[in-house]
C-alpha positions in Angstrom: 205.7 118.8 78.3 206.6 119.1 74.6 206.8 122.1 72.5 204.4 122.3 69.5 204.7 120.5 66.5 207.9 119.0 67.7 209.9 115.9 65.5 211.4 113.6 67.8 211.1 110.1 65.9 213.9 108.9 64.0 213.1 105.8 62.4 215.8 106.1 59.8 218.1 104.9 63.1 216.2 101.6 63.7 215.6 100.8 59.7 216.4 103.5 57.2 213.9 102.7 54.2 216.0 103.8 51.2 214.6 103.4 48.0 217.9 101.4 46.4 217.7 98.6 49.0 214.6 97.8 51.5 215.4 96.3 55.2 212.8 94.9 56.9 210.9 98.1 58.8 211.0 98.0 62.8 207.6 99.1 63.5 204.3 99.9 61.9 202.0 102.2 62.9 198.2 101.9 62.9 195.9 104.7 63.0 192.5 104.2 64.1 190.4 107.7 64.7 187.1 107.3 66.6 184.2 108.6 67.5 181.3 107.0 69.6 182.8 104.0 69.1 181.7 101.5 72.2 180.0 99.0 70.4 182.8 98.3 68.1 186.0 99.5 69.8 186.2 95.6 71.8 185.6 93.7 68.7 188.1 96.3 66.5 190.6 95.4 69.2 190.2 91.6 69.1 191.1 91.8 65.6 194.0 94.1 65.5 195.5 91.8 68.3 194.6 88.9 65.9 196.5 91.0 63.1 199.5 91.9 65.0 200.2 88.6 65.7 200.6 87.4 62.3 203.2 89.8 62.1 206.7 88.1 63.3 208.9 90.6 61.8 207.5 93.6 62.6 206.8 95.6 65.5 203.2 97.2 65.8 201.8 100.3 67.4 198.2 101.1 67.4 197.2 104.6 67.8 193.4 105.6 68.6 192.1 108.7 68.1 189.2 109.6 70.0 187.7 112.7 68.0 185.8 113.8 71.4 183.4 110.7 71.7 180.5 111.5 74.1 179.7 107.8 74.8 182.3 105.4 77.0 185.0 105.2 73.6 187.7 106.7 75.4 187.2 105.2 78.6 187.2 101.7 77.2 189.9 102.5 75.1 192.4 103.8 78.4 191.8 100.3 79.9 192.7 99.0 76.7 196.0 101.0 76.5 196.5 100.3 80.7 196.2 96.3 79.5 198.4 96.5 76.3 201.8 98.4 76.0 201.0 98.6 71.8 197.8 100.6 72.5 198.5 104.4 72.0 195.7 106.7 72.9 195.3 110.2 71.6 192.0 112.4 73.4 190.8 115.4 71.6 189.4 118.2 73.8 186.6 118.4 71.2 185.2 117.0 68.1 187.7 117.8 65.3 186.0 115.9 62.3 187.7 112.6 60.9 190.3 114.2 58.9 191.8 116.2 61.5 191.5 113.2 63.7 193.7 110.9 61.4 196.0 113.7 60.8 196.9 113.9 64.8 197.3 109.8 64.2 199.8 110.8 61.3 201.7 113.3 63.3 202.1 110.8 66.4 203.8 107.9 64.6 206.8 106.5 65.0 206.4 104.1 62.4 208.4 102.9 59.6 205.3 102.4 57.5 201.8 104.0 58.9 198.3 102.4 58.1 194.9 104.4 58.2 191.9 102.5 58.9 188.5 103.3 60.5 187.2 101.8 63.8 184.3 100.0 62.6 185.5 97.3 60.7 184.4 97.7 57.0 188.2 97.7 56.1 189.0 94.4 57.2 192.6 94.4 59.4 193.8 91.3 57.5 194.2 93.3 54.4 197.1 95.1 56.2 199.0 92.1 55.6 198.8 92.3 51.5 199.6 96.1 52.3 202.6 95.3 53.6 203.7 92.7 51.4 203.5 95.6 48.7 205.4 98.2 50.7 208.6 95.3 50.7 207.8 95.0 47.0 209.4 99.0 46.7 205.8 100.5 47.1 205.6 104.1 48.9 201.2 104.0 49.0 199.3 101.3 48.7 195.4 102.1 49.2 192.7 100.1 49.0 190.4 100.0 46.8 186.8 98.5 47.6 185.4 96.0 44.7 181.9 95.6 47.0 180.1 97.7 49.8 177.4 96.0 50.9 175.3 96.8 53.4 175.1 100.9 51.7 172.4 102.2 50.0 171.9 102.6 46.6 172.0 106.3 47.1 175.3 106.3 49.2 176.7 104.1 46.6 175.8 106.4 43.1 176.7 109.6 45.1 180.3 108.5 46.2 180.6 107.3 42.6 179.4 110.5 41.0 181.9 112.1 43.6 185.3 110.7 42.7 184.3 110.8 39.1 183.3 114.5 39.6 186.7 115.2 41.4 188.9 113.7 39.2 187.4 115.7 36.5 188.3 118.5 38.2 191.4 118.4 40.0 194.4 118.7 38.2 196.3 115.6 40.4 194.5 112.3 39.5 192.7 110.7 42.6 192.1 106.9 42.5 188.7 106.0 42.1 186.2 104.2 44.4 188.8 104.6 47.7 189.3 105.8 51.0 191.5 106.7 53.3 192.3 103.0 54.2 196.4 102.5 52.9 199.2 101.8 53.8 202.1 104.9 53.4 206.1 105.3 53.7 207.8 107.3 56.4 208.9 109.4 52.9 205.3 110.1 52.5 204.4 110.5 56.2 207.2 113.2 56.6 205.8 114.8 53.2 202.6 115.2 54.8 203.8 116.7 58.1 205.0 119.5 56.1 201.7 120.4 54.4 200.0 122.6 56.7 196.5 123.2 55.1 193.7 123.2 57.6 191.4 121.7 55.1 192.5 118.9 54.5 191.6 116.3 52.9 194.1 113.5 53.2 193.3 110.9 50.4 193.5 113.6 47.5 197.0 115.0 49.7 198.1 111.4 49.7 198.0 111.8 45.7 199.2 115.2 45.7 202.7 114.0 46.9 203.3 111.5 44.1 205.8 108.2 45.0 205.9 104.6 44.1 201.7 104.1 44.6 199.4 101.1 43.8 196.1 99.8 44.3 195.1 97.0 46.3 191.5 95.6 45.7 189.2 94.0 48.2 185.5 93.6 49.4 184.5 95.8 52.6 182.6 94.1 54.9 179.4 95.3 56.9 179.5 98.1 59.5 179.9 95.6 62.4 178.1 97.9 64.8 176.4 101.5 65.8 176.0 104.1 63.0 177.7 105.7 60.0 179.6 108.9 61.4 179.0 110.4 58.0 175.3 111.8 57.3 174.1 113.6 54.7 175.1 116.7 55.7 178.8 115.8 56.4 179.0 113.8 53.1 177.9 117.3 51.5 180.5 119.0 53.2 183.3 116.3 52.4 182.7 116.5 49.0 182.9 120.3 48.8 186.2 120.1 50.8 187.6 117.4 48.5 186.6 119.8 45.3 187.6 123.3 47.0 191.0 122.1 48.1 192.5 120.3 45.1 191.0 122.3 42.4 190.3 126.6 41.5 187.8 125.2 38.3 184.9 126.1 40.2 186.2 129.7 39.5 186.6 129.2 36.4 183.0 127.1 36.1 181.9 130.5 37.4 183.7 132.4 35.1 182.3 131.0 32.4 178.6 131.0 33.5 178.6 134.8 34.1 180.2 135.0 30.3 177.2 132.8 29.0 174.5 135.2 30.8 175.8 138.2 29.4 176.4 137.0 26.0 172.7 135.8 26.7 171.4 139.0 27.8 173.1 141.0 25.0 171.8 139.1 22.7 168.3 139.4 24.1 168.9 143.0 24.1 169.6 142.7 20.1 166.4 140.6 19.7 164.4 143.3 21.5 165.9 146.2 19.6 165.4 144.5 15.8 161.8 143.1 16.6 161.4 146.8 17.5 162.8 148.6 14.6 162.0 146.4 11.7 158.6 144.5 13.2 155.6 146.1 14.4 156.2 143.5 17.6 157.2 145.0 20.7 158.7 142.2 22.8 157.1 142.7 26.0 155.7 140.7 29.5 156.6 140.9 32.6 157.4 137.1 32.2 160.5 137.0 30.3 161.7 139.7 32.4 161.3 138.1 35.5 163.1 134.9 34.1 165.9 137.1 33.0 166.3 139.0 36.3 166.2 135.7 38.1 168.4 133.8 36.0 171.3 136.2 36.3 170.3 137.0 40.3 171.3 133.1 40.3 174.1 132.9 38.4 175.6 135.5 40.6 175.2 133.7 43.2 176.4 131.2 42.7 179.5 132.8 41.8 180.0 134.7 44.9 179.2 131.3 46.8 182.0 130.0 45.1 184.6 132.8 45.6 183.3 132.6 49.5 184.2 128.9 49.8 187.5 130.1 48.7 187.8 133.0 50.7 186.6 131.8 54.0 189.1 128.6 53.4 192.2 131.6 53.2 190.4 133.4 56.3 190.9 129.6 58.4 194.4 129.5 57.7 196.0 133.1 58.0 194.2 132.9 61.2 196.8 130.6 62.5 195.1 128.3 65.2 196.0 125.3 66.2 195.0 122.3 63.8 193.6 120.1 67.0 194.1 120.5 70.8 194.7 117.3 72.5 194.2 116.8 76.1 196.5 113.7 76.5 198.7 111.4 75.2 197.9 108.0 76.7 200.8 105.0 76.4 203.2 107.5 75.1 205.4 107.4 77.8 208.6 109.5 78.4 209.1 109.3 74.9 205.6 111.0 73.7 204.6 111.8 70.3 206.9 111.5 67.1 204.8 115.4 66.5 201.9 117.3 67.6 200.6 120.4 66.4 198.8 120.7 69.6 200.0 123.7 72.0 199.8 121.5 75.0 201.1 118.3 74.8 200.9 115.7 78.1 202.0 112.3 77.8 201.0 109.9 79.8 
């Protein structure tokens, strides 16, 4: 048993990675959250075995996440861990969502170097190697960036597209077009990270938050190579929204400025009403423009009070001061457990 959010690796002791003078890194971490998984989770592991043996130099851990799968994910994956002393498994007592999943990943590694990548395969493993090859090169991030999608629909593909273009327009840190969460990071940035304790989080925009030595690395993401995307409509929605809330207050402001425009609109309506009055025979009247007005600012004030909620209900999550995600076990860990957790009870197995 472990105390909460404890920091027990130390992998400036195997290969300190200064930035005057590079050694080759010890380990490298691999985090791979999932959720409802079995179809791909044998295949995923076939390749990361595949992966892991091109690497000579370098010592590999992979880290699954099961985000509270309800099909056979986790079971599959304990064999997987029982078979292979490189398989780490983490098991949420309940669905968390993906970014608190890869989060717990973060937290866990011991690695010199961590890489984020999703269980179904669209972010091919083998680009790990180019990552890597850029992290010797002096690199702190290197994310990928995708040049093709295929196999999305047109809609998926204009919405994430209007998205990050929307977002960078608003936040006030730059966030790379056209990516995801799949990159490669430094233990620099890694230890940056564990000290940001937002619940909302959003990690690709937090990724840019904290600066470093960054650069792109563009590839072509394959097919989903089995089951179904794990983001709908609905949690695309509410992605978004978190991405905008959390790295930006111009909503506010948007909001601001909208209630400003309806009132200079409606005093200037009031002005039209009074001179066609007192120097026209006209009497503006109608229940029509009325209504329009009424429900024009009835809007616009709702809006604005949806947008201050956002904000207050995201300060209401974190002055409540739960637990970020409760895990249920550590599997593969051994003695050693976690590098962190944030979880209040943490078993390694």
């Amino acid at each position: 048993m472990m105390s909460r959010h404890l920091d027990l690796a130390d992998s400036s002791a195997r290969s300190p990675l200064n930035h005057g003078s590079r050694r080759t890194p010890a380990l490298l971490s691999v985090i791979i959250p999932c959720y409802n998984e079995e179809d791909v989770i044998g295949e995923t592991i076939k390749r990361l075995r595949s992966f892991c043996a091109s690497l000579t130099d370098l010592d590999v851990e992979l880290i699954f996440v099961d985000d509270g799968s309800r099909d056979r994910t986790r079971t599959l994956l304990k064999g997987f861990a029982s078979e292979d002393a490189r398989i780490k498994l983490i098991c949420f007592a309940r669905n968390f969502g993906h970014q608190i999943a890869v989060t717990a990943g973060i937290d866990a590694a011991r690695g010199d170097a961590v890489v984020l990548i999703d269980a179904d395969l669209q972010d091919p493993p083998e680009v790990i190697l180019q990552m890597v090859e850029k992290w010797r090169e002096g690199y702190d991030v290197v994310y990928g960036t995708r040049t093709e999608r295929p196999g999305e629909s047109r809609f998926k593909l204009a919405t994430a597209r209007s998205f990050y273009r929307l977002l960078n327009r608003l936040s006030e840190v730059p966030i790379p077009l056209d990516t995801g969460d799949f990159r490669l990071m430094s233990r620099d940035v890694v230890t940056t990270l564990n000290a940001m304790p937002e619940r909302d989080r959003f990690v690709r925009g937090m990724v840019s938050w904290v600066g470093f030595n960054q650069i792109a690395l563009p590839y072509r993401r394959a097919e989903r190579f089995a089951g179904e995307s794990k983001y709908p409509l609905r949690k695309m929605i509410r992605f978004a929204t978190d991405g905008i809330l959390s790295f930006s207050s111009k909503p506010l402001q948007i909001s601001v400025a909208m209630g400003m425009t309806s009132a200079t609109m409606a005093i200037l309506g009031i002005f039209y009403a009074l001179a066609m009055r007192l120097f026209t025979d006209i009497w503006v009247e109608g229940w029509t423009a009325l209504m329009i007005a009424v429900l024009f600012l009835g809007g616009v004030q709702l809006i604005s009070v949806g947008i201050l909620g956002e904000y207050i209900g995201r300060i209401y999550n974190e002055i409540k001061g739960r637990p970020l995600y409760v895990v249920t076990e550590y599997v593969g860990f051994k003695a050693e457990g976690p590098a962190s957790s944030r979880s209040p009870v943490v078993q390694s197995l």
